[in-house]
C-alpha positions in Angstrom: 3.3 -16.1 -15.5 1.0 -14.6 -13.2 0.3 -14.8 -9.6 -3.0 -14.3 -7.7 -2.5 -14.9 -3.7 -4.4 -17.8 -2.5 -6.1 -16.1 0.3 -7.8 -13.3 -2.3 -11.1 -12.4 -3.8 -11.0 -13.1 -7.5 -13.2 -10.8 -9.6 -13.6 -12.0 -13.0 -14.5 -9.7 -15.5 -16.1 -9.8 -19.2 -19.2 -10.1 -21.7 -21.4 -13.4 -21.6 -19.6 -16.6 -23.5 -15.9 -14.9 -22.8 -14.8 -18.1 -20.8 -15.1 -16.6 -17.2 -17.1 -19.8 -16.0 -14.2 -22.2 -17.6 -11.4 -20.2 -16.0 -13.4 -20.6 -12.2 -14.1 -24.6 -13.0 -10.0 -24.9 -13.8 -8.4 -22.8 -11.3 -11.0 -23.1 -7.9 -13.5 -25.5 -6.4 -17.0 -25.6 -7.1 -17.6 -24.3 -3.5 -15.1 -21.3 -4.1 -16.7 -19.7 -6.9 -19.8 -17.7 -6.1 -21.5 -17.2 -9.4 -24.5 -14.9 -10.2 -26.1 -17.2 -13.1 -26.2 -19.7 -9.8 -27.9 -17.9 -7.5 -30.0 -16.8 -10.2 -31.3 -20.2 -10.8 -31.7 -20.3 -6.8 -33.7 -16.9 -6.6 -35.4 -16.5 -9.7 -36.9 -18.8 -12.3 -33.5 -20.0 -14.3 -29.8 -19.1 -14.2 -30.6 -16.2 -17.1 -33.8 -14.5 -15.1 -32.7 -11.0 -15.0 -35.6 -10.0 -13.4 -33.8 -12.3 -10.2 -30.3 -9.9 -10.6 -31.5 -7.5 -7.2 -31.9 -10.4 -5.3 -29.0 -12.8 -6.6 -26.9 -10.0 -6.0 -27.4 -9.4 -2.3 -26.7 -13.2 -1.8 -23.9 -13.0 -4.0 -22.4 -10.5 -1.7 -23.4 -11.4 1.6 -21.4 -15.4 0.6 -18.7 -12.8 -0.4 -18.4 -11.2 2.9 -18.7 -14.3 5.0 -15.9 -16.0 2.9 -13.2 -13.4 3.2 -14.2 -13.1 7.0 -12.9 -16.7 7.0 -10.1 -16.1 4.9 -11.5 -18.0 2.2 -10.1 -18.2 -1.8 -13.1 -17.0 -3.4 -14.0 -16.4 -6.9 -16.8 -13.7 -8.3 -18.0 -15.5 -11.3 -20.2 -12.3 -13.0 -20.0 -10.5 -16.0 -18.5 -7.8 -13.1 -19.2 -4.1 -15.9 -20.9 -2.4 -13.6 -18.2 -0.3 -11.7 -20.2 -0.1 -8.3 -20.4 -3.6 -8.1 -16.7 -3.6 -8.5 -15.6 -1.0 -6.3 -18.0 -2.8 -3.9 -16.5 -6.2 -4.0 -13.1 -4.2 -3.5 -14.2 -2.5 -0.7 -15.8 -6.1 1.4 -12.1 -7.6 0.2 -10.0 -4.2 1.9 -12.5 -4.9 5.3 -11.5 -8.3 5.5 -7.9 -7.6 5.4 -7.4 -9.6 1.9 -6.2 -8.4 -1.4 -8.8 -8.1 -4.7 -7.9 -9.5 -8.2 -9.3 -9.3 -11.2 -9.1 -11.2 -14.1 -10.3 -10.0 -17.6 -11.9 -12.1 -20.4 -11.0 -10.3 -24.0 -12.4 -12.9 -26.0 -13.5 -11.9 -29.4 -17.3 -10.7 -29.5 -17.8 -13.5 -32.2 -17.0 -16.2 -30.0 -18.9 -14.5 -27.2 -22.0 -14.6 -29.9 -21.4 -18.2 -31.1 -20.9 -19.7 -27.4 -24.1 -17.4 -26.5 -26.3 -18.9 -29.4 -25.4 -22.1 -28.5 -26.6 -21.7 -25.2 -29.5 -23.2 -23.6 -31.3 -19.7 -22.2 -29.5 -17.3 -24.3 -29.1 -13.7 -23.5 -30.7 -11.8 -25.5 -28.0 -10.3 -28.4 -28.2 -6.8 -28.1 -27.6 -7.2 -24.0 -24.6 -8.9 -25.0 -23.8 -6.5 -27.5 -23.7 -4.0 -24.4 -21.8 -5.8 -22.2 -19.0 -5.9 -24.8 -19.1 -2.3 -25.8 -18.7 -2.1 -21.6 -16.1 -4.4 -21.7 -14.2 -2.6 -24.2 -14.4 0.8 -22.4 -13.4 -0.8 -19.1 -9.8 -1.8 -20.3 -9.0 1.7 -20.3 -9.9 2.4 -17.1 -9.3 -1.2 -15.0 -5.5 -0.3 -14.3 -6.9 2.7 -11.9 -9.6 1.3 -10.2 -7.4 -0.3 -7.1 -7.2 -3.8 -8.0 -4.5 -5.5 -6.2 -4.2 -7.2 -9.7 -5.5 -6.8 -13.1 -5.0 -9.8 -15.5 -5.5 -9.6 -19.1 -4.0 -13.1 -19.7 -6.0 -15.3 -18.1 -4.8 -18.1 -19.2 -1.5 -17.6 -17.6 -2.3 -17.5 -13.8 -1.5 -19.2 -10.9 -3.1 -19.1 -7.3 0.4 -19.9 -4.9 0.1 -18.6 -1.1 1.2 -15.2 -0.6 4.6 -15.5 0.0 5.1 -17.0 -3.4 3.2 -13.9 -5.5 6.8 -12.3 -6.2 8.5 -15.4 -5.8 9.0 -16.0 -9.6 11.1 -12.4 -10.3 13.1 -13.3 -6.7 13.6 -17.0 -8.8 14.9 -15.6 -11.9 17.3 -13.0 -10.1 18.9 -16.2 -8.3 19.4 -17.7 -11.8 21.0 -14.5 -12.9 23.4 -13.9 -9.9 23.0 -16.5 -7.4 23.2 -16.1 -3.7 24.4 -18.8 -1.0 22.2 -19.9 1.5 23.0 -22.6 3.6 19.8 -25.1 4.5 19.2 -26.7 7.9 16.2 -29.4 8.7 14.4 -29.3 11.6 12.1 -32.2 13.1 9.6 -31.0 15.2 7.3 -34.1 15.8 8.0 -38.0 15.7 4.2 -39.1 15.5 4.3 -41.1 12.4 3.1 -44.2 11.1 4.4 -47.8 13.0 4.1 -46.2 16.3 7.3 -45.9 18.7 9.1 -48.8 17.4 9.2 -47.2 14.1 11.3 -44.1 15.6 14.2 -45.2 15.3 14.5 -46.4 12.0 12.3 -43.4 10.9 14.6 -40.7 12.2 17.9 -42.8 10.4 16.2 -43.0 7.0 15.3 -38.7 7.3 19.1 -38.2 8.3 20.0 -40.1 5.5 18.2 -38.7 2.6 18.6 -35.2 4.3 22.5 -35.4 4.5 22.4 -36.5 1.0 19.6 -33.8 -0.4 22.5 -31.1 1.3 21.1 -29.9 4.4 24.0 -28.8 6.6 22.6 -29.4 9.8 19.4 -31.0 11.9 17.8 -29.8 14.4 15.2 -30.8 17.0 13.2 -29.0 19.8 13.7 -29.3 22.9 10.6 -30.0 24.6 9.2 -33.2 26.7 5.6 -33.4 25.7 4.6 -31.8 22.1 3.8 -27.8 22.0 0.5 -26.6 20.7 2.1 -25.2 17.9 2.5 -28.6 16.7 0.1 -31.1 18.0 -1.5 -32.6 21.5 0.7 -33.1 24.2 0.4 -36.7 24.0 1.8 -37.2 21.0 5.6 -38.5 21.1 8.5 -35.8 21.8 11.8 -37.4 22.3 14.4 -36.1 24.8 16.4 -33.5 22.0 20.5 -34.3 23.1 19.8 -38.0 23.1 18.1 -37.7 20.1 21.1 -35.8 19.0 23.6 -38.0 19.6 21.2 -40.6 18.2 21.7 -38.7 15.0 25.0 -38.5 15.4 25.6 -42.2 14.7 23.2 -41.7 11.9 24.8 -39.0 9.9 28.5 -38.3 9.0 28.9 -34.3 8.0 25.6 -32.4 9.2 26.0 -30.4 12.3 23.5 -31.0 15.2 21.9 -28.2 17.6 18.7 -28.0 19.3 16.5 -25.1 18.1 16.3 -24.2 20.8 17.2 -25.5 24.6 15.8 -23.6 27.5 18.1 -22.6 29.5 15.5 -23.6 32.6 15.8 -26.8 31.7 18.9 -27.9 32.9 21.6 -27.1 35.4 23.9 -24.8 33.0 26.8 -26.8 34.0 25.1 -30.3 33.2 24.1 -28.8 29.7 27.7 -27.6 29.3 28.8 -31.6 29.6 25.8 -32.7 27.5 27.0 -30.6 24.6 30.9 -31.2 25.2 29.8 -34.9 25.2 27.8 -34.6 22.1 30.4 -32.4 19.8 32.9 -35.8 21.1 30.7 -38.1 19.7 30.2 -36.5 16.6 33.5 -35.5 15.7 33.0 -32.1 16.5 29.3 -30.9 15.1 27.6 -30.3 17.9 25.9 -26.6 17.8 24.6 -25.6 21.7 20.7 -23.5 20.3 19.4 -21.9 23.6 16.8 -19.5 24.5 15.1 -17.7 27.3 12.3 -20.7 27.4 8.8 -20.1 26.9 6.5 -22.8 27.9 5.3 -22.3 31.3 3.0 -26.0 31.2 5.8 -27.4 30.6 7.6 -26.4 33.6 4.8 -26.8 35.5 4.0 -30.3 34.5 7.9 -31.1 34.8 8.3 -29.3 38.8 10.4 -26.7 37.1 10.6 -23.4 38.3 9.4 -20.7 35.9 11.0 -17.5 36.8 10.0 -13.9 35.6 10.9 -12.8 32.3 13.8 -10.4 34.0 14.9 -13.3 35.5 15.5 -15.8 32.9 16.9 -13.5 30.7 20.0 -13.1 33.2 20.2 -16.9 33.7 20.5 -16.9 29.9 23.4 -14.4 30.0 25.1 -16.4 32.8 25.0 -19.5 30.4 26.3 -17.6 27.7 29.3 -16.8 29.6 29.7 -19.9 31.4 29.7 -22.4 28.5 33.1 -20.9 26.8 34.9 -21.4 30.5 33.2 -25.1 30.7 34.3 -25.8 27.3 37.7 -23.9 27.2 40.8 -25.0 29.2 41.9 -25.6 32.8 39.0 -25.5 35.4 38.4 -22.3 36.2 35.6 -21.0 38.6 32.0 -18.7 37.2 30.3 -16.5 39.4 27.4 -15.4 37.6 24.0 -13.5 38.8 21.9 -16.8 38.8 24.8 -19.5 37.7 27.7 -20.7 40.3 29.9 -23.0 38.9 33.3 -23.7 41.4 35.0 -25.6 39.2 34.8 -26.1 35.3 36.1 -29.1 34.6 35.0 -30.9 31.6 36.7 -33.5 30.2 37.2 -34.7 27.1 36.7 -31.4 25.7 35.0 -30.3 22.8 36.8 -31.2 19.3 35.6 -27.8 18.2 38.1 -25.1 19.5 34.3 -23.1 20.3 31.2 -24.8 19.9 29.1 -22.6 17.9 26.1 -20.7 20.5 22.7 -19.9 18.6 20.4 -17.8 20.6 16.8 -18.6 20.1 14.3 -15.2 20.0 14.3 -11.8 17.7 13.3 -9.3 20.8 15.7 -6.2 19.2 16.1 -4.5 22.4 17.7 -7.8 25.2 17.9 -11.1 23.0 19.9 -9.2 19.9 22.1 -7.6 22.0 23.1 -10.8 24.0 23.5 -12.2 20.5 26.0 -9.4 19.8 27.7 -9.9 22.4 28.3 -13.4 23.1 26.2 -15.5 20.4 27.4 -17.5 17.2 24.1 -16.9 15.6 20.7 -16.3 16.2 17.4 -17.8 14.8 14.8 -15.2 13.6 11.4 -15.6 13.6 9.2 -13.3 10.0 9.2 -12.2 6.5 12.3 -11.2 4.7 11.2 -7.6 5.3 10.9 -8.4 9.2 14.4 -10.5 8.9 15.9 -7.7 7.4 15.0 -5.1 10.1 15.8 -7.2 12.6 19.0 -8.1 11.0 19.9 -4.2 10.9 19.2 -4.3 14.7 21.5 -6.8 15.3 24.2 -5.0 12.6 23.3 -1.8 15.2 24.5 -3.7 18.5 27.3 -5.3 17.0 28.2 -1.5 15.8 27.8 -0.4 19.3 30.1 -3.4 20.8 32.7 -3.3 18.6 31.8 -6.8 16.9 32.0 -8.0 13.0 28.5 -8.6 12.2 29.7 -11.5 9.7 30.7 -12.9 12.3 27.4 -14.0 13.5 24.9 -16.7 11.7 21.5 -15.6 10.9 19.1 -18.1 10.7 15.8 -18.3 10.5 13.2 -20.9 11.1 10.1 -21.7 8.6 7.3 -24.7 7.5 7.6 -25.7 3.9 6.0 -28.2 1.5 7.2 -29.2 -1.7 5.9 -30.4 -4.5 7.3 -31.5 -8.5 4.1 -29.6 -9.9 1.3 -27.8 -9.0 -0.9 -30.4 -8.9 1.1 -32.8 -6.7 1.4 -30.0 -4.3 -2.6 -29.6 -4.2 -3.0 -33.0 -3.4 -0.5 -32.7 -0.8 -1.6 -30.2 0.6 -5.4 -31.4 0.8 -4.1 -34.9 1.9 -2.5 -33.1 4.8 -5.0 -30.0 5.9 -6.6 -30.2 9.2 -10.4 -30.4 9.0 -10.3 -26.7 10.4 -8.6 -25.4 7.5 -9.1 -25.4 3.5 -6.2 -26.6 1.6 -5.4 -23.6 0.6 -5.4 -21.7 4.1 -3.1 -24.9 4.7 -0.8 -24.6 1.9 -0.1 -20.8 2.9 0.6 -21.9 6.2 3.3 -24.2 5.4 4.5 -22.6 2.2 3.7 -25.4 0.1 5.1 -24.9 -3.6 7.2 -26.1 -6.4 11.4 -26.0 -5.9 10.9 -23.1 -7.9 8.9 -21.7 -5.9 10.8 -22.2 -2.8 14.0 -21.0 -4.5 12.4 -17.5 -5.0 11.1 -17.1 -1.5 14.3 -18.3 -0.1 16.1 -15.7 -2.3 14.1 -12.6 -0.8 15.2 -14.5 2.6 19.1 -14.2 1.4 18.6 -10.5 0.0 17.2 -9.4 3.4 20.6 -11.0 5.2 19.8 -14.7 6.0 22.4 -17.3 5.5 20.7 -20.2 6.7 17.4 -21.1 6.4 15.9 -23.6 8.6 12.8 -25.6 7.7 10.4 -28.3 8.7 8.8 -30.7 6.3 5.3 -31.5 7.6 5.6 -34.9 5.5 9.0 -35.6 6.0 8.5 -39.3 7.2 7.2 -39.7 3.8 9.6 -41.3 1.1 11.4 -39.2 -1.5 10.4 -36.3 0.2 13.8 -34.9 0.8 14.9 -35.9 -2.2 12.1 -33.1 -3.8 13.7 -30.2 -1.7 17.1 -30.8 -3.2 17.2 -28.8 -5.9 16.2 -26.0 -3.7 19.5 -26.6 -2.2 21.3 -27.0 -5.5 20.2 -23.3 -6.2 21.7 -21.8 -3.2 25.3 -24.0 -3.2 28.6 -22.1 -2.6 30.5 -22.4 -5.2 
């Protein structure tokens, strides 16, 4: 089946009564296609007034232009045989930064005659005699023109968000030799329907169905009002380790970790005896995510000092070599450049022997090298070509300190929204889009697909050296929802 990216310019191509208005009324809005016969009608006398084209055409493309400046799906509904006009629309798509498809109508001229006839303002038969003879001599060339796409078989397209164009040959290569992938859940926001008393039960239901969909771990941020990322400040952010161990009680084999802590936050020492407390608590699944911090309001709205860049990153490489000592035996003493701990003591330890460290950020040159050097894994931030090189960096450091790479988890964190077919995920998607955004500017942004879908972007993830992926579920307060990402868990299972 084919794949036309959701944020492209559609140019559909063939001779009047080939089916080219039919196609744009099943696969796009009314107020995504652009049509010359409209503007036409809008111009000129009638949809059919030829004498109208000059002008209909220069609306045509100035609504083209201002579209794809948006970033707008838009379809060219034209008979599209002159090869100007083509190469024009091309060009305003390549300006815009947005890939061109067309899609090609090679319906018999006798249908094209009969649907013609039956018209109400016909075209006159020997234009459409023209077109088709155009039509006919354009197949040979089309391939060369510099389409992103050229579709012969219209009626076997789909418009999916550009991560998913490729997704369906990455799909069937995990059918043919699967890959594992292990699956962690993130919840970012707790604003859902019932208000704060409906928290609580709220976040034991999503535990549930997640540990029973398969997801290996949850995670939450930790922040103490909501980032712009996600929403207003005011909406409700729970504390992250006593939401934790909240979850902890909730859940029986997922590990737990914050994605990630700032190491500003807290007195490293303190955040060493949160963690030890938590891994106790769970029987030993406690995973200790911590980063450089980002969020200067934060700090600011909290009294927290915000140090320089320079200066964070070495408190972050002071906790990274005190937490082992607080969490490791006896009660020895850590003189760091911005930690001092006299005495280590922490009691009850861990259960784990070492509880797991993920460091937060992909800069290649500090945060992967602290990663290599002290880390358990590291959460990624891109595409499985930008995880890939990254992942090489990180194989680079390890090289240069002597470390196994497979020793390190690479994870990476994404938005997704699932969906049992097409349609569902439409509606979804529509139900949930901001009123700044067109569903389908949404549904990119979130990744919003079928579980086959999902299965063959989550396959270029494990090609390009991921072995878990971490994702949010705008709707995941929502019923069942879990339940629908299961199978892409099933695909990745180790055997």
């Amino acid at each position: 089946m084919g794949r036309i990216p959701s944020d492209a310019l559609v140019v559909l191509i063939g001779p009047t009564g080939s089916g080219k208005s039919t196609w744009a009324a099943a696969h796009a809005r009314p107020e995504q296609v652009v049509s010359s016969d409209a503007l036409r009608g809008t111009v000129g006398l009638h949809p059919t007034d030829q004498k109208a084209s000059a002008d209909a055409f220069a609306v045509l493309d100035r609504i083209v232009e201002a579209r794809l400046r948006r970033g707008l799906f838009t379809v060219i509904d034209a008979t599209s045989l002159q090869a100007d006009s083509r190469a024009g629309w091309r060009q305003l798509a390549r300006a815009a930064g947005r890939p061109c498809h067309a899609v090609l109508f090679d319906t018999p001229a006798a249908a094209c005659r009969k649907r013609n006839k039956d018209r109400d303002r016909p075209v006159p038969a020997r234009v459409l005699t023209g077109q088709v003879k155009a039509f006919e001599a354009l197949l040979e060339t089309i391939d060369s023109e510099g389409f992103d796409g050229a579709h012969r078989h219209h009626d076997d397209l789909r418009i999916v968000p550009p991560a998913f164009v490729r997704a369906d040959a990455a799909h069937a290569r995990q059918q043919e030799q699967p890959m594992t992938l292990d699956f962690g859940l993130q919840i970012p926001s707790f604003t859902w329907e019932g208000g704060p008393e409906q928290i609580g039960p709220t976040l034991t239901r999503i535990a549930a169905d997640g540990e029973a969909a398969g997801f290996s771990s949850l995670w939450v941020m930790d922040h103490f009002f909501q980032i712009p990322q996600v929403g207003p400040a005011w909406h409700d952010m729970l504390d992250s380790w006593t939401t934790l161990a909240f979850l902890a009680n909730a859940t029986s084999t997922v590990r737990l970790g914050t994605l990630v802590t700032g190491v500003t936050y807290r007195n490293v020492g303190h955040l060493g005896k949160i963690v030890a407390t938590l891994d106790v608590l769970s029987g030993g699944r406690a995973v200790c995510g911590i980063g450089a911090a980002w969020f200067e309001q934060e700090h600011r709205a909290y009294g927290w000092e915000f140090p320089p860049l320079p200066e964070r990153y070495e408190l972050l490489e002071d906790a990274l070599r005190a937490l082992p000592l607080l969490w490791g035996p006896g009660s020895r003493s850590f003189e760091g450049t911005r930690v001092s701990i006299p005495d280590a003591t922490c009691y009850p330890r861990p259960l784990q022997e070492r509880i797991p460290i993920l460091v937060g950020g992909s800069g290649e040159r500090r945060t992967l090298r602290l990663v290599a050097q002290y880390a358990d894994a590291c959460n990624l931030f891109g595409d499985p070509a930008t995880i890939a090189h990254k992942v090489e960096v990180l194989h680079g450091h390890c090289t240069d300190l002597g470390r196994d790479p497979s020793e390190i988890e690479v994870t990476s964190l994404s938005t997704v929204l699932v969906g049992e077919s097409d349609e569902e995920v439409a509606a979804t998607a529509a139900r949930l889009a901001p009123d700044n955004m067109s569903p389908e500017q949404y549904a990119a942004r979130v990744n919003a697909g079928t579980a086959d879908d999902l299965v063959g972007r989550f396959r270029q993830f494990a090609e390009a050296g991921l072995t878990t992926a971490i994702v949010n579920i705008p709707n995941v307060s929502e019923p069942d929802v879990l339940a629908r990402f299961a199978p892409v868990i099933e695909a990745f299972r180790r055997p």
